[in-house]
C-alpha positions in Angstrom: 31.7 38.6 -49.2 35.2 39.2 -49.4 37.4 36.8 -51.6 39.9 34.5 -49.3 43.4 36.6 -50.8 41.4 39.7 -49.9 40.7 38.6 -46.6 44.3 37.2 -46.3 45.5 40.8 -47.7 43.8 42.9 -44.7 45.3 40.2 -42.3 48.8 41.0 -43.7 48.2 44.5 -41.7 46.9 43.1 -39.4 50.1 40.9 -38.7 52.5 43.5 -39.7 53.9 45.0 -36.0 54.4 41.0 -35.4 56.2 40.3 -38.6 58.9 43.1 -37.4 59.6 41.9 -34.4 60.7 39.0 -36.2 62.9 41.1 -38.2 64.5 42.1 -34.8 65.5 39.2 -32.9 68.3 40.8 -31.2 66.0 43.1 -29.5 63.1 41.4 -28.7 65.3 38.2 -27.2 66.6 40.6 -24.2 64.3 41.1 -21.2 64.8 41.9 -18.1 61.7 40.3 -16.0 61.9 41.7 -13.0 62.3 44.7 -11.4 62.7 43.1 -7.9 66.3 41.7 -7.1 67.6 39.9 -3.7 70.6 42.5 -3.6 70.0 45.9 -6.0 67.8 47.4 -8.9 68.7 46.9 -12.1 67.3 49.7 -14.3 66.5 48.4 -18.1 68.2 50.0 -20.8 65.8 52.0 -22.9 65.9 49.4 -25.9 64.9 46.4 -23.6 62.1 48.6 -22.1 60.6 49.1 -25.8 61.0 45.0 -26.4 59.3 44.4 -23.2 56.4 47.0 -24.1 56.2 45.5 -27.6 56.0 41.6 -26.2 53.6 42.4 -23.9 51.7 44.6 -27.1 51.9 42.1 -29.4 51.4 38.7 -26.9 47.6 38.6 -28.1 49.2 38.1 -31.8 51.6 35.0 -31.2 48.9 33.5 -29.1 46.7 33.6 -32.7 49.8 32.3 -34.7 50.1 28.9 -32.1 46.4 28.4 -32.0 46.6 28.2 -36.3 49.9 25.8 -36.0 47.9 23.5 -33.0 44.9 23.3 -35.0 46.1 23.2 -38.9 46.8 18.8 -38.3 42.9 18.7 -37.8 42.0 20.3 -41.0 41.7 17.5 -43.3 39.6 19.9 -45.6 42.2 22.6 -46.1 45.1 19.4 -46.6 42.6 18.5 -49.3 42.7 21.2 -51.4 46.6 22.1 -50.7 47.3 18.8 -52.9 44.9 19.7 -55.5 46.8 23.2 -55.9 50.2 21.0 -55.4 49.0 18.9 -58.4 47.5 22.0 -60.5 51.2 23.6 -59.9 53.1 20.5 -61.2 51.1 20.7 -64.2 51.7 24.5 -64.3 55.5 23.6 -64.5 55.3 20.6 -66.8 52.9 22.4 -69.1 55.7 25.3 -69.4 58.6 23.3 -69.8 56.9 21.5 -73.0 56.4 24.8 -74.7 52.2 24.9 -73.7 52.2 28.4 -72.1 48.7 28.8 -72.8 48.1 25.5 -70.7 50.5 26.9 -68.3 48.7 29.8 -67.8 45.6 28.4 -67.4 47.2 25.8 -64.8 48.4 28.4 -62.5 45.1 30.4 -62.6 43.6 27.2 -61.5 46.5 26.9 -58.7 45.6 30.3 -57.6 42.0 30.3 -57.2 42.5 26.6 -55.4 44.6 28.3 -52.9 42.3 31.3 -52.1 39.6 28.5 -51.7 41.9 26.3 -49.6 40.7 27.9 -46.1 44.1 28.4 -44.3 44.3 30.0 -41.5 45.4 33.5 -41.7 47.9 32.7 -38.8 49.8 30.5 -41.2 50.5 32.7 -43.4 52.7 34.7 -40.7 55.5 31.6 -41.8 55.4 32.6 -45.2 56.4 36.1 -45.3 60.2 35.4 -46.2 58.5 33.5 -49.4 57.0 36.5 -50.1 60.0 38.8 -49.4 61.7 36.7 -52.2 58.8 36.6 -54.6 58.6 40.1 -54.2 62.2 41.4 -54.6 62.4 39.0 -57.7 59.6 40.5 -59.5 60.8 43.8 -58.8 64.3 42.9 -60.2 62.6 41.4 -63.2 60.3 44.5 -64.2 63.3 47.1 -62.6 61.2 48.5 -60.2 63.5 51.0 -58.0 60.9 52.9 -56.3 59.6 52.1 -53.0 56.0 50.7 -53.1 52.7 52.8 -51.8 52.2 52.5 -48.5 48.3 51.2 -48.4 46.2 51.8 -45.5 44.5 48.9 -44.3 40.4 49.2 -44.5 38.1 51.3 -43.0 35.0 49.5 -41.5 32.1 51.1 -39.9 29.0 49.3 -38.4 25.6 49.9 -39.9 24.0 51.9 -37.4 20.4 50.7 -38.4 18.4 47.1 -39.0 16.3 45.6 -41.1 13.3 46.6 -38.6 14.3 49.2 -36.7 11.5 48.9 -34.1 13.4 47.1 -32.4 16.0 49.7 -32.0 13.6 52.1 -31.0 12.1 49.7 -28.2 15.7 49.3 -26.9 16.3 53.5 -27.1 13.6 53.8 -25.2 14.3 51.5 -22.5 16.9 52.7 -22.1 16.0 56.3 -21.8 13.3 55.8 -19.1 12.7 53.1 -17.3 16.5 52.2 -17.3 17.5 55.7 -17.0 20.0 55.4 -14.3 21.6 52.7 -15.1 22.3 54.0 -17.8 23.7 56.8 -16.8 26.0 55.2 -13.9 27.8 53.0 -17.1 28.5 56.0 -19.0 29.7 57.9 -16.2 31.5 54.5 -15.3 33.2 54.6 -18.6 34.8 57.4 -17.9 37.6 55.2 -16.5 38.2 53.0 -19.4 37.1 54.7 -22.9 40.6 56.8 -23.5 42.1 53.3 -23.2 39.5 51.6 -25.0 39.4 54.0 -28.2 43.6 53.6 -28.0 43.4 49.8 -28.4 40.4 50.3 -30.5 42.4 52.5 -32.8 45.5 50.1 -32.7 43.4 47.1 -34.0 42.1 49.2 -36.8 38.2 48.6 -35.5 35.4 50.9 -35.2 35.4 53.3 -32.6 31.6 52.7 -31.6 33.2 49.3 -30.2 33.9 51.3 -27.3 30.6 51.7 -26.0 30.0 47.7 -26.7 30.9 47.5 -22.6 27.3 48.8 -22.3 25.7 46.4 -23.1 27.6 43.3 -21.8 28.5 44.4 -18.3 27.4 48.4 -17.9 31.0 48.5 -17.5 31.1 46.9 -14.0 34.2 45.1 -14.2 33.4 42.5 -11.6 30.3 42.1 -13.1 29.7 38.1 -13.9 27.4 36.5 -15.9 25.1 33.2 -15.2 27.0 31.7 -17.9 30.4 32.6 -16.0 31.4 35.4 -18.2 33.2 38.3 -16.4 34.7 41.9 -16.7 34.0 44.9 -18.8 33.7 42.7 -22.3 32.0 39.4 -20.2 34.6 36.8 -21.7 34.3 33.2 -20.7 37.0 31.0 -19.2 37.7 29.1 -22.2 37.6 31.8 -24.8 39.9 34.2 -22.4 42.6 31.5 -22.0 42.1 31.0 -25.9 43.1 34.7 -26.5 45.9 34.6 -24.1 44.2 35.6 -20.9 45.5 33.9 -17.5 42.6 32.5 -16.0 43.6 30.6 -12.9 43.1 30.1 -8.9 45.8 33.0 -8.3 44.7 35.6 -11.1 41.5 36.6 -13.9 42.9 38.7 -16.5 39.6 39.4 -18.0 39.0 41.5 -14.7 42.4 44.0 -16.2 40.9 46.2 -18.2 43.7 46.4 -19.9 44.9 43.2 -21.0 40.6 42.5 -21.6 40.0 44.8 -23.6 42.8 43.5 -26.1 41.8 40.0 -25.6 38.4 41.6 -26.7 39.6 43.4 -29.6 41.3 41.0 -31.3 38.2 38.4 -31.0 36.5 41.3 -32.5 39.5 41.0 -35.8 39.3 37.6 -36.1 35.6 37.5 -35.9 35.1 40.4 -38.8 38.0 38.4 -40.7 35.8 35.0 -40.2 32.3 36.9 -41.0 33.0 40.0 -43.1 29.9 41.5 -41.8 29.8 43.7 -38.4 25.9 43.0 -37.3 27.0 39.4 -37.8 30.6 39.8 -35.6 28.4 41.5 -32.8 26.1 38.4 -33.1 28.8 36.3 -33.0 30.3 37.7 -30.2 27.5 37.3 -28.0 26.2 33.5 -29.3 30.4 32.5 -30.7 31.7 31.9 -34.1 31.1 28.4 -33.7 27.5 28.6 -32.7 26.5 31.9 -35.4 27.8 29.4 -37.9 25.8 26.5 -36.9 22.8 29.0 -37.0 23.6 30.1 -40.9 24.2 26.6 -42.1 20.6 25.1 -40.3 18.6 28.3 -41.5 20.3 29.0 -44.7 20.8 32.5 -43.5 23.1 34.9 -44.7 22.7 38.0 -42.3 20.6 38.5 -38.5 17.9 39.7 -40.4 17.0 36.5 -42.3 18.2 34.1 -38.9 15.7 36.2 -36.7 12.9 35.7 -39.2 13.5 32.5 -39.0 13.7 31.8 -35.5 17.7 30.2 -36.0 18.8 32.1 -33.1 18.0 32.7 -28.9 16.2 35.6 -28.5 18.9 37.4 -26.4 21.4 37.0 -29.9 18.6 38.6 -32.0 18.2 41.7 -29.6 21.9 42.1 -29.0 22.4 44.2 -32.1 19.4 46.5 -32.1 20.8 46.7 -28.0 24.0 47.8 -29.2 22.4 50.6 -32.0 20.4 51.5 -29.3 23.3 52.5 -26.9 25.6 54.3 -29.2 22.4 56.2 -30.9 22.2 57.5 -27.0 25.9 57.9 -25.9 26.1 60.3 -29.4 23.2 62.0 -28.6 23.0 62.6 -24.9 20.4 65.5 -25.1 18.3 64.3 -27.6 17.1 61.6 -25.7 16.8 63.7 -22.4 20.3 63.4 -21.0 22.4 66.5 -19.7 25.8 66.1 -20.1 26.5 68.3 -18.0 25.2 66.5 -14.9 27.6 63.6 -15.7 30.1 62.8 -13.6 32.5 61.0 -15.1 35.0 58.4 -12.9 38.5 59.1 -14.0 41.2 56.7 -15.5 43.8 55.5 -13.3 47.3 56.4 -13.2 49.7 54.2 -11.3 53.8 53.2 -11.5 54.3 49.2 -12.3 56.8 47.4 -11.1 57.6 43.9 -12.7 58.2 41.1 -10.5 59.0 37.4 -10.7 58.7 36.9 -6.5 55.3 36.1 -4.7 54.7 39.1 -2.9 52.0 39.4 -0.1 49.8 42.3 -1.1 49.9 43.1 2.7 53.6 43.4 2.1 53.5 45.7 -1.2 51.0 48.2 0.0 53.4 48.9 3.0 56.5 49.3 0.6 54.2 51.5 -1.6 53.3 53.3 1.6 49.6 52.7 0.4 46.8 50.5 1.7 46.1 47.4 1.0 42.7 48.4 -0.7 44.9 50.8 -3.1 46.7 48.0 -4.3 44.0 46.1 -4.7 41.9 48.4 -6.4 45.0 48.9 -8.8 44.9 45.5 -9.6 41.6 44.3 -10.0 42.8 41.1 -11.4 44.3 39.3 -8.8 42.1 36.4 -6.9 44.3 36.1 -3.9 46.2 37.4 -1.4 49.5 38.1 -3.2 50.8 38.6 -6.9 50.2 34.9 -8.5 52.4 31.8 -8.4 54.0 30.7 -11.6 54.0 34.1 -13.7 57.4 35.5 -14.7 57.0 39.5 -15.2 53.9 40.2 -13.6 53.0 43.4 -13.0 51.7 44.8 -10.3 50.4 48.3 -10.2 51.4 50.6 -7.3 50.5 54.3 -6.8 51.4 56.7 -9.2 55.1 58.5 -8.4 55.7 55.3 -5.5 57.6 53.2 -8.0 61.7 54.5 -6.4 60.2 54.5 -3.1 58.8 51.1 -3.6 61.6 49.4 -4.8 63.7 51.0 -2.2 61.4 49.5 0.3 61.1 46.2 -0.7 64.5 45.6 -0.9 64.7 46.1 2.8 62.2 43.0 3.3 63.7 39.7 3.7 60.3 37.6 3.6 58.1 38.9 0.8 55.7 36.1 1.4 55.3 35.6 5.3 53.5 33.3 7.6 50.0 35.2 8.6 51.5 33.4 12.2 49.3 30.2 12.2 50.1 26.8 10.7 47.5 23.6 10.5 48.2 20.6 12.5 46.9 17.1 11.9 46.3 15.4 15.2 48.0 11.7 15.5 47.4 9.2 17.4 48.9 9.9 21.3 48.5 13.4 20.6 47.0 15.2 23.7 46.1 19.0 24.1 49.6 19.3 26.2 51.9 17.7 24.2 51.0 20.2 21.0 51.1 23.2 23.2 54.7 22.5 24.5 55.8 21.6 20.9 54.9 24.9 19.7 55.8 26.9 22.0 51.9 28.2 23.0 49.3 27.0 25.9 46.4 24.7 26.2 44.2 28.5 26.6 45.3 29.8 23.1 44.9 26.1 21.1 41.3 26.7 23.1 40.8 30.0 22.0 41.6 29.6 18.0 39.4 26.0 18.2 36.5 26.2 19.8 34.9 23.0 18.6 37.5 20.9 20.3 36.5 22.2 24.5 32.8 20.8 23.4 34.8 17.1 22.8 36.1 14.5 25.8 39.3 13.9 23.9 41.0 15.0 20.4 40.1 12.5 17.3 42.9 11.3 15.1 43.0 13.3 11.7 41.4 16.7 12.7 42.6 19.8 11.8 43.6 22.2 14.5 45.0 25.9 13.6 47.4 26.4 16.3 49.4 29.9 16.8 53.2 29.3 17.7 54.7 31.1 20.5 57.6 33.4 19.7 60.2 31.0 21.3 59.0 28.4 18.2 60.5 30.6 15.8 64.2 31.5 17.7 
């Protein structure tokens, strides 16, 4: 396993586009957050549109950087050992001062190896960088150093592509080759939306590229597929871990439906996991049972890979077949014809190209499709997302996909329309007491017939009760 510093090494490339945007505050501190105005367009400057793209990029990242500040209070282990290395350094410097360089030496060795055993979060380390800077440039001064350092690729990591007992594997190739033949076939074809975007993001976060077939398994790449547990989209997250990766779970939207903003939430629990665990069989495992609960299962079996937790039945049965599941896929997908496939009867479903347009209003989707001059299905297959029946409450920027090529035609449109958000022409009344059938008719502006018509319930009663609900229809004259 690798050694904490190494671990903390790879996450310095990991962090690196973050630490840049740092660098740039001037840049990244403009935004225009909307494209929708009350009285013209404003078109972004080229320099704000790159900000914008890079925030929305990089937003997965800062979420991982507050989630090690909130949570570094609560490690009382890790405060721990940071005064031990606080004391080892103190006698580092005291030992050097007296003339002991030996003892000094051997005092910051000590402070060194206490710190790569002190457990802090990688995120942390993201406030340290100017530290570095410094202890950097001042070693470099020291030994003259003039030439630019080598630019070091971070690593490459592949996934073993076979177990301990393969016969599992081959059950899983099988079954998936015959008896669940065409549903295997319908995700694959299905991927054929998602995979060039997948691979991208893949490639971005420096993971393997078989991760892209890892949608197989957990939802055949339905994206309104949802689990027993609650887990939904292409990579099944759960509530709580897709808010925890920066995901907007709420009444008004799902992101783990975008596929998207998903599959980045997905990739960088994928990072953090191969950070934690160091070993990919284990990060799959992980994925599908949690860090928290993979852990547990190592420490109560004193197990060190899947191999030895399965023997020794530390683990549910569906986290023991999930690897040889996942093997079992990608041995197929690579090998179409092998296993009785013709590619050539595959017909794959396309990506999706579409304009965005970046809005803080509440817009009725009813309202968008006409400005697009779409449908209302279009713009909600577009955006997959959204739970109701406009773009959500309470989220500055959003953006919502349109046709491709609509975008000047949309924004022309919309800023015709004075109510973005209008009344689907019914309100809810709350009957008081006096109120009569009449008397609500004539203050709205309708008739006794049409409060009849849009409540049937109430001609089967003698006389209105206090408290219920009527939806009544105003007349037109209401609204004059």
């Amino acid at each position: 396993m690798k050694k904490p510093f190494a671990i903390f090494v790879s996450f310095l490339f990991f962090i690196q586009p973050l630490y840049a945007a740092a660098r740039a505050p001037s840049i990244i501190n403009k935004s225009t957050s909307s494209d929708i105005t009350d009285k013209e367009i404003i078109i972004p400057q080229e320099d704000l549109i790159a900000a914008e793209q890079y925030n929305e990029e990089n937003n997965a990242f800062v979420k991982f950087i507050e989630q090690a500040v909130s949570s570094a209070p609560k490690e009382n282990e890790t405060k721990s050992v940071i005064l031990e290395a606080e004391a080892l350094y103190k006698k580092t410097v005291e030992s050097f001062k007296n003339g002991k360089t030996d003892d000094a030496k051997k005092y910051f060795s000590l402070f060194i190896n206490k710190l790569e055993k002190s457990k802090i979060n990688p995120g942390i380390y993201f406030f340290m960088f100017d530290e570095f800077d410094s202890l950097m440039t001042k070693l470099k001064r020291i030994y003259s150093v003039d030439a630019p350092g080598p630019v070091l690729e971070s690593e490459k990591t592949e996934i073993p592509m076979e177990c301990a007992d393969n016969s599992h594997v081959e059950r899983y190739i099988r079954i998936y080759s015959t008896s669940y033949r065409k549903s295997m076939k319908a995700a694959i074809e299905r991927s054929g939306a998602y995979r060039e975007m997948i691979l991208k993001t893949l490639q971005s976060f420096n993971l393997p590229e078989e991760l892209q077939y890892l949608p197989i398994v957990e939802s055949l790449f339905h994206n309104f597929d949802v689990s027993k547990a609650g887990a939904a989209g292409l990579w099944q997250i759960m509530p709580h871990r897709g808010r925890a990766l920066g995901l907007q779970i709420n009444y008004w939207i799902d992101e783990r439906r975008d596929p998207e903003k998903a599959t980045k939430a997905a990739c960088l629990y994928l990072k953090e996991l191969y950070i934690m665990l160091n070993d990919w069989h284990l990060v799959l495992a992980a994925y599908n049972r949690g860090e928290f609960g993979i852990i547990r299962d190592m420490k109560f079996s004193n197990a060190s890979n899947i191999s030895e937790m399965t023997d020794r039945n530390a683990i549910p049965k569906e986290t023991q077949r999930y690897v040889p599941q996942f093997i079992a896929v990608v041995t197929i997908v690579k090998n179409l014809e092998e296993y009785g496939f013709d590619p050539e009867e595959f017909n794959y479903a396309k990506p999706q190209v579409y304009d965005t347009v970046k809005t803080d209003k509440v817009i009725d989707l009813k309202i968008a499709a006409q400005c697009a001059e779409t449908t209302l299905e279009e713009i909600k297959k577009l955006n997959p997302a959204l739970n109701a029946w406009c773009t959500p409450q309470g989220y500055p920027g959003f953006e919502l996909k349109i046709p491709y090529g609509s975008k000047a035609k949309f924004l022309e449109n919309i800023a015709q329309v004075k109510d973005l958000n209008p009344s689907p022409g019914f309100i809810k009344y709350k009957v008081v007491k006096g109120d009569f059938i009449e008397r609500i008719a004539a203050k709205y502006k309708t008739t006794v017939r049409e409060i009849y018509k849009d409540n049937p319930k109430i001609a089967k009663q003698k006389y209105l009760q206090i408290g219920q609900v009527l939806t009544i229809r105003p007349g037109r004259k209401y609204y004059k």
